[in-house]
TORKEKE-167169 format. One record per residue (C-alpha): y, z, x; residue in one letter. Coordinates in Angstrom, 1 decimal. Layout:
<nodes>
+--------+--------+--------+---------+
!     yy !     zz !     xx ! residuo !
+--------+--------+--------+---------+
!      Y !      Z !      X !       A !
...
+--------+--------+--------+---------+
</nodes>
This chain:
<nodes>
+--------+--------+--------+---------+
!     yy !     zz !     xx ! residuo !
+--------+--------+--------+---------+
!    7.0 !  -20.1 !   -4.8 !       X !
!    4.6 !  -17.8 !   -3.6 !       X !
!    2.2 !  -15.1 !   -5.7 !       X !
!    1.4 !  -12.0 !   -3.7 !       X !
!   -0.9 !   -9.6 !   -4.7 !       X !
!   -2.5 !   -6.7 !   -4.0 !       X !
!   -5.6 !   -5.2 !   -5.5 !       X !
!   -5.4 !   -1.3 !   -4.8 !       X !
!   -8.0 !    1.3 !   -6.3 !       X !
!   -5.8 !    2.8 !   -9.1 !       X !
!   -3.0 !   -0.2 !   -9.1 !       X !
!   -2.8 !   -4.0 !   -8.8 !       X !
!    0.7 !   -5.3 !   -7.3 !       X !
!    2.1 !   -8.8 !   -7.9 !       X !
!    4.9 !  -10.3 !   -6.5 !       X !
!    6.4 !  -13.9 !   -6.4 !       X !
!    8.1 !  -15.0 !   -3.1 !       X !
!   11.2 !  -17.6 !   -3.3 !       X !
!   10.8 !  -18.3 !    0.3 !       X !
!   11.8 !  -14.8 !    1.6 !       X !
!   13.6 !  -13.7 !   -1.5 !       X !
!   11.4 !  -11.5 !   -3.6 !       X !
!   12.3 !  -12.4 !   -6.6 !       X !
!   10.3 !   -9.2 !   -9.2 !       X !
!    7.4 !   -7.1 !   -8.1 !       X !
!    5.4 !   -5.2 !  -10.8 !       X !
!    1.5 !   -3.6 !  -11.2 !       X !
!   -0.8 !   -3.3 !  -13.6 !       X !
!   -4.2 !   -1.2 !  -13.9 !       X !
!   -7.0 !   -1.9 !  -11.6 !       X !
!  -10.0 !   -2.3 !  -14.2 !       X !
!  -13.4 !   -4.1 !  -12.6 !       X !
!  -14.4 !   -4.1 !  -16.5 !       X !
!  -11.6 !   -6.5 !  -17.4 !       X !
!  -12.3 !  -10.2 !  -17.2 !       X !
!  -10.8 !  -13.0 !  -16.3 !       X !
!   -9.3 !  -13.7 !  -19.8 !       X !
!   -7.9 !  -10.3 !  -20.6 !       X !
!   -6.2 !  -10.4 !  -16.7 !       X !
!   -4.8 !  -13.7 !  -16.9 !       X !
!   -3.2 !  -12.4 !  -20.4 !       X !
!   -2.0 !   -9.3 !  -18.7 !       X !
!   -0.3 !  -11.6 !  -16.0 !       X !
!    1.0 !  -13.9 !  -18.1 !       X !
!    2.9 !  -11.3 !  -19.5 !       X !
!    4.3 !  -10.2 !  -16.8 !       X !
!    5.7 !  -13.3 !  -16.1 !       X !
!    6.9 !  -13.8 !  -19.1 !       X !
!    8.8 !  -10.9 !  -18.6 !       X !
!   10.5 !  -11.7 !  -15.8 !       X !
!   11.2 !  -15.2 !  -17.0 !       X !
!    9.6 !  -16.6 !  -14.1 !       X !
!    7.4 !  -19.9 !  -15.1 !       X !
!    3.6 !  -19.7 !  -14.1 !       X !
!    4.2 !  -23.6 !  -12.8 !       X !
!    6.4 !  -22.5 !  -10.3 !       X !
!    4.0 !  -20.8 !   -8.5 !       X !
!    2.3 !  -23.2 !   -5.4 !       X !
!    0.9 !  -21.0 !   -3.0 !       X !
!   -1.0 !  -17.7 !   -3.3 !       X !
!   -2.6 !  -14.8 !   -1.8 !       X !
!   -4.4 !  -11.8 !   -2.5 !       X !
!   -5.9 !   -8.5 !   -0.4 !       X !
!   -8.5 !   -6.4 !   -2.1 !       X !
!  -10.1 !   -3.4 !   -1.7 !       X !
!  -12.1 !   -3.4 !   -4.8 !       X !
!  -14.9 !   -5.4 !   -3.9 !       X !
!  -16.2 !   -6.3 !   -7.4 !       X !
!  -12.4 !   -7.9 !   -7.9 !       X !
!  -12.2 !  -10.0 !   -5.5 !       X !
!  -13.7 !  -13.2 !   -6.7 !       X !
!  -12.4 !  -12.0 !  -10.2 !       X !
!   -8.6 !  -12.4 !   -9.1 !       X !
!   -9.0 !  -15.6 !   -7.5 !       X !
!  -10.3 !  -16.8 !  -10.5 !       X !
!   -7.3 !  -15.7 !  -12.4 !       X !
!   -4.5 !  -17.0 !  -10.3 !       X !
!   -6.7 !  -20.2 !  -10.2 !       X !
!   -6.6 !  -20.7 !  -14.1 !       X !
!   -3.1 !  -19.4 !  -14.6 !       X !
!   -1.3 !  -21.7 !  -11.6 !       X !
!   -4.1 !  -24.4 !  -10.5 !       X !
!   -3.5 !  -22.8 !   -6.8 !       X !
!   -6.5 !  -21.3 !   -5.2 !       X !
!   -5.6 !  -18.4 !   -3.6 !       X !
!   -5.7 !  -16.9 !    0.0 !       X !
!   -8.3 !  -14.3 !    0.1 !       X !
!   -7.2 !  -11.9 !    2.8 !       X !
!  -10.9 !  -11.4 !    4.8 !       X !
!  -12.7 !  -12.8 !    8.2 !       X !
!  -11.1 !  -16.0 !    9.6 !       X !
!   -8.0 !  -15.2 !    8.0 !       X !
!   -5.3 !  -15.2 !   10.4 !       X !
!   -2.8 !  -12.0 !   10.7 !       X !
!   -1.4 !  -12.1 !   14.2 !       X !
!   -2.9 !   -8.9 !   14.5 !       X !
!   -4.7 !   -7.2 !   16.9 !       X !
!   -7.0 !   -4.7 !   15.5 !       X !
!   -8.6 !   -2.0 !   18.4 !       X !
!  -10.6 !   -0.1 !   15.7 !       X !
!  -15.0 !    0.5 !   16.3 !       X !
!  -15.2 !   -2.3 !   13.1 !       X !
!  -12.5 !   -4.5 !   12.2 !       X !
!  -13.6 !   -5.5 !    9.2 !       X !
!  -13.6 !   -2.2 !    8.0 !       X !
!   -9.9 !   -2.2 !    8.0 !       X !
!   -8.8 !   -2.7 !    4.4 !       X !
!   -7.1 !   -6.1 !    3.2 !       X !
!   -3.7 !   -3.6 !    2.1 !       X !
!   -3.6 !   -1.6 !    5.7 !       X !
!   -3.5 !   -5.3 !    7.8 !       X !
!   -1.2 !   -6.5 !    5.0 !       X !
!    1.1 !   -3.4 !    5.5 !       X !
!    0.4 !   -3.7 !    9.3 !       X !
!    1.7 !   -7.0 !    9.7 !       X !
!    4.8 !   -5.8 !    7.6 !       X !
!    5.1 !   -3.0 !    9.7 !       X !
!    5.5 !   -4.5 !   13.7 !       X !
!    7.8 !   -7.9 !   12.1 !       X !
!   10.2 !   -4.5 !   11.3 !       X !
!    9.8 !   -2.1 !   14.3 !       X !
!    8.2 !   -2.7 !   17.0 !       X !
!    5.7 !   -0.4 !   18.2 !       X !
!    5.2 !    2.3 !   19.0 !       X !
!    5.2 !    3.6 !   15.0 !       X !
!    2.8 !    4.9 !   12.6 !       X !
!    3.0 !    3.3 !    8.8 !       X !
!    2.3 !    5.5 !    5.8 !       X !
!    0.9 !    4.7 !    2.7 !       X !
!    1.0 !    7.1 !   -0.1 !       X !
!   -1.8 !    5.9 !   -2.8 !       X !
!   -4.9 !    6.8 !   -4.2 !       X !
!   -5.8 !    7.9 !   -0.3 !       X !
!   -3.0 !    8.8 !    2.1 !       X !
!   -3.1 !    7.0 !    5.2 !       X !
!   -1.6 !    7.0 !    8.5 !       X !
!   -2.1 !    4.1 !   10.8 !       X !
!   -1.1 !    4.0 !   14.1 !       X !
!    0.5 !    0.7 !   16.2 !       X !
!    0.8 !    1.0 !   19.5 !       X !
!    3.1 !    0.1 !   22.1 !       X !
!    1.0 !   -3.0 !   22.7 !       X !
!    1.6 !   -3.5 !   19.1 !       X !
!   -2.2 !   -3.0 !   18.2 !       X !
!   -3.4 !   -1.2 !   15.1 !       X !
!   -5.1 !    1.7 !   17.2 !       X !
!   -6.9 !    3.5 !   14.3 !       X !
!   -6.5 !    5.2 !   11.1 !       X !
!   -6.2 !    8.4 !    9.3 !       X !
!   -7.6 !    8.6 !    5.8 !       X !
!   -6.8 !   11.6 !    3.6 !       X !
!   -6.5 !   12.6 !   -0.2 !       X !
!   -4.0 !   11.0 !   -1.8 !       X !
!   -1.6 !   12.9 !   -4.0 !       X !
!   -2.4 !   12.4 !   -7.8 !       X !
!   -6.0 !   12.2 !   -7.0 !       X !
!   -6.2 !   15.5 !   -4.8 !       X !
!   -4.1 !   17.5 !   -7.9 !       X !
!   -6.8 !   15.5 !  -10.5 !       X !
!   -9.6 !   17.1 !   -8.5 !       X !
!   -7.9 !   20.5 !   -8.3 !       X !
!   -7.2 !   20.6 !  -11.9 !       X !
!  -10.8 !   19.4 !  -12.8 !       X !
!  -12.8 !   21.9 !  -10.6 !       X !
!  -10.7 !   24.8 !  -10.8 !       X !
!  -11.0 !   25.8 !  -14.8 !       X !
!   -7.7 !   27.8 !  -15.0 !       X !
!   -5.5 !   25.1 !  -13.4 !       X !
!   -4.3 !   22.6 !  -15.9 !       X !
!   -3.4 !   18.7 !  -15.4 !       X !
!    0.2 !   18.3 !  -14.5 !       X !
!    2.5 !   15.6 !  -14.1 !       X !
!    4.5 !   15.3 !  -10.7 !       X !
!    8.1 !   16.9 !  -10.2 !       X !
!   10.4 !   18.3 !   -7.9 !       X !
!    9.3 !   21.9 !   -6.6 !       X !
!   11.8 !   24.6 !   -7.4 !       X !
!   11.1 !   26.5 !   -4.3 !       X !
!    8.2 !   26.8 !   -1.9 !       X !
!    6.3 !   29.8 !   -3.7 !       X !
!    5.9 !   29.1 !   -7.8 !       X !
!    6.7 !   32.1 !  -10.3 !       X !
!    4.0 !   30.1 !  -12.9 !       X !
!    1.3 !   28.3 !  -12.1 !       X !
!    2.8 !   24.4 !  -12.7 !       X !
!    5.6 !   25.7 !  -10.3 !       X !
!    3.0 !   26.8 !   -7.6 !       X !
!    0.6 !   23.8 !   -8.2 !       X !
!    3.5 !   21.6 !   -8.0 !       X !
!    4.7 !   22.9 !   -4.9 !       X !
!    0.9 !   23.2 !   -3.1 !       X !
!    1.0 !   19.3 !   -3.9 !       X !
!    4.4 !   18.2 !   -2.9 !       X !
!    5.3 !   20.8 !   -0.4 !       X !
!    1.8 !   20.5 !    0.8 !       X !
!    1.6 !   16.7 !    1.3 !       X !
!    4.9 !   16.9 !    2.9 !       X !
!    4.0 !   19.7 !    5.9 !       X !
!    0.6 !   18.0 !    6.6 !       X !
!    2.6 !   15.0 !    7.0 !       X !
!    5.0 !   16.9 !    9.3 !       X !
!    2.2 !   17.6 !   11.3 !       X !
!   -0.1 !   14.9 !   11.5 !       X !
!    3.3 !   13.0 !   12.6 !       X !
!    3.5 !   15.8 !   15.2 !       X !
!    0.0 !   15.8 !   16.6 !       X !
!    0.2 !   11.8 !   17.0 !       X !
!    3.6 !   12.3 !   19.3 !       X !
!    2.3 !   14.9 !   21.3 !       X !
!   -1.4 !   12.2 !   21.5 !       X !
!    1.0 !    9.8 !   22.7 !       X !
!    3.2 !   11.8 !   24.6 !       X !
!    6.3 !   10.7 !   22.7 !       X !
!    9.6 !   12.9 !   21.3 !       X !
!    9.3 !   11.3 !   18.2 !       X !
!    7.8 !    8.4 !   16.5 !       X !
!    9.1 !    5.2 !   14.0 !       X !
!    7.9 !    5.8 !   10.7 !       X !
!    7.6 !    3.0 !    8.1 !       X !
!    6.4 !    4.8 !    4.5 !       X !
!    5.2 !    2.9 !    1.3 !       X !
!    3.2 !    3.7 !   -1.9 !       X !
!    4.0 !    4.8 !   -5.2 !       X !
!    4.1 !    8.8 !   -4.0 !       X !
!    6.7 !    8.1 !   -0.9 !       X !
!    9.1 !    9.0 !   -3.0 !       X !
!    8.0 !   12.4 !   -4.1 !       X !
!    6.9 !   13.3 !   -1.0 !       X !
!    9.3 !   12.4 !    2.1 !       X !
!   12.5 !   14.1 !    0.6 !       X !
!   10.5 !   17.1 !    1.9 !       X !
!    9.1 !   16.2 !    5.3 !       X !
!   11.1 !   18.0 !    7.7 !       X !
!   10.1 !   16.3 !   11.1 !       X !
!   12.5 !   15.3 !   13.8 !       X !
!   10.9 !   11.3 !   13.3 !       X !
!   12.4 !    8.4 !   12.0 !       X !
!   11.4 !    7.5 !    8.7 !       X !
!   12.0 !    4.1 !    6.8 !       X !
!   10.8 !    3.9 !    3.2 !       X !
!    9.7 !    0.6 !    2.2 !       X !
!    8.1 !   -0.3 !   -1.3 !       X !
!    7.2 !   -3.2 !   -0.6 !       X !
!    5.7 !   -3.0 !    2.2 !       X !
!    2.1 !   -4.7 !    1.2 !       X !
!    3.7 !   -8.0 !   -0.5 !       X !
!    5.8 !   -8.8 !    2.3 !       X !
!    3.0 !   -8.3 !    4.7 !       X !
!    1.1 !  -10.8 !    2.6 !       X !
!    3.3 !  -13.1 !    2.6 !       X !
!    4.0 !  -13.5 !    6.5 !       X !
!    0.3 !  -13.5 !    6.7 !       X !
!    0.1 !  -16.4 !    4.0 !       X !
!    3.0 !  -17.8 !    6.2 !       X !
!    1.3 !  -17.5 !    8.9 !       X !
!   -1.9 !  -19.5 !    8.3 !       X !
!    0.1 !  -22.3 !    6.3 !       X !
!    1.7 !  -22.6 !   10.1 !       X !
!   -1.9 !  -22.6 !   12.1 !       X !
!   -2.6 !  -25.3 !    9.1 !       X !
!   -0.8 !  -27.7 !    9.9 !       X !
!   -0.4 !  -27.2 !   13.8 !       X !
+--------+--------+--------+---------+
</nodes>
């Protein structure tokens, strides 16, 4: 079986591959202060959990966009399974065709989510994710990742709100009653979910009209998606996937098994 795993800025995701089957997928707090012992307890857990043995896992892989964890997950996965892990990075292969200024740039989770993205729908599309940062990344009709476009994310744009503006409180996420607020949870929470959803709407407009297309295939992931698409009103044709970043790392774990042994 395969572990997958993704190291995001808020959120770590794990998930465990029976071939293509994915058999549980959960996260757990991305903390460069933790060590190797307290992570490997933490996954250990997990798997515990899910009644899923530690020994069953043979091949790994893990994408990272917290530098200073990096090396430390490796190390984990190492000591929990024996298997040394994948590290999604230069000379890895992904199949994937990236027509950015810096390659490299391109974070392990958007290549992971890219290669997810074009084995569902080919391009033209644009691929959402909705975590600490928004992002929209484009594929072309070649199907090559054309560029990127980075903006707040959702929690972390209401955080900042609420800690720079000394009337607003902290608020947790729900559905807006209506577009204007008679309080000021009601209008807060409809300036962030209302809000995220019409700059969506037209970001997704502005890339049609760049690419002189009607409409566009969407692909959407990350752990807002859900609060925020029920309100996108856009003629384009948008498919919500969760796991979009696991199954991208597997088929690029799949992948370089294949140019292995070949």
């Amino acid at each position: 079986m395969l572990l997958a795993c993704s190291v995001e800025n808020a959120h770590t995701r794990l998930g465990v591959f029976d071939e293509n089957r994915l058999l549980f997928e959960s996260s757990l707090t991305t903390d460069p202060g933790k060590s190797v012992d307290e992570y490997a307890i933490l996954i250990s857990s997990i798997f515990a959990m899910y009644k899923v043995e530690l020994a069953t896992i043979h091949k790994a892989i893990v994408s990272s966009v917290v530098r200073p964890m990096n090396v430390r997950m490796v190390q984990v996965i190492e000591k929990l399974t024996q298997v040394k892990p994948l590290l999604v990075g230069p000379g890895v292969k992904t199949g994937l065709n990236i027509k950015t200024d810096m390659p490299s740039q391109v974070g392990g989770d958007i290549v992971a989510n890219a290669v997810a993205a074009v084995s569902r729908v080919k391009g033209p599309l644009v691929f959402i994710d909705f975590c600490t940062a928004t992002t929209l990344t484009g594929i072309n009709a070649q199907g090559e990742l054309s560029g990127v476009v980075i903006c707040p994310g959702v929690r972390s744009a209401l955080d900042s709100l609420s800690a720079n503006a000394a009337e607003l409180p902290k608020i947790a996420l729900e559905q807006p009653k209506s577009v204007f607020g008679k309080n000021t949870i009601d209008a807060m929470t409809a300036g962030t979910i209302i809000g995220n959803a019409a700059m969506i709407d037209g970001l997704l407009d502005r890339i049609a009209l760049e690419w002189d297309l009607p409409s566009l295939n969407v692909i959407v992931t990350g752990e807002y998606a859900e609060w925020i698409i029920p309100y996108c009103r856009s003629n384009h044709q948008i498919l919500h996937e969760p796991n979009l970043t696991l199954h991208g790392l597997k088929l690029i774990h799949q992948l370089n098994e294949r140019h292995k042994t070949s």
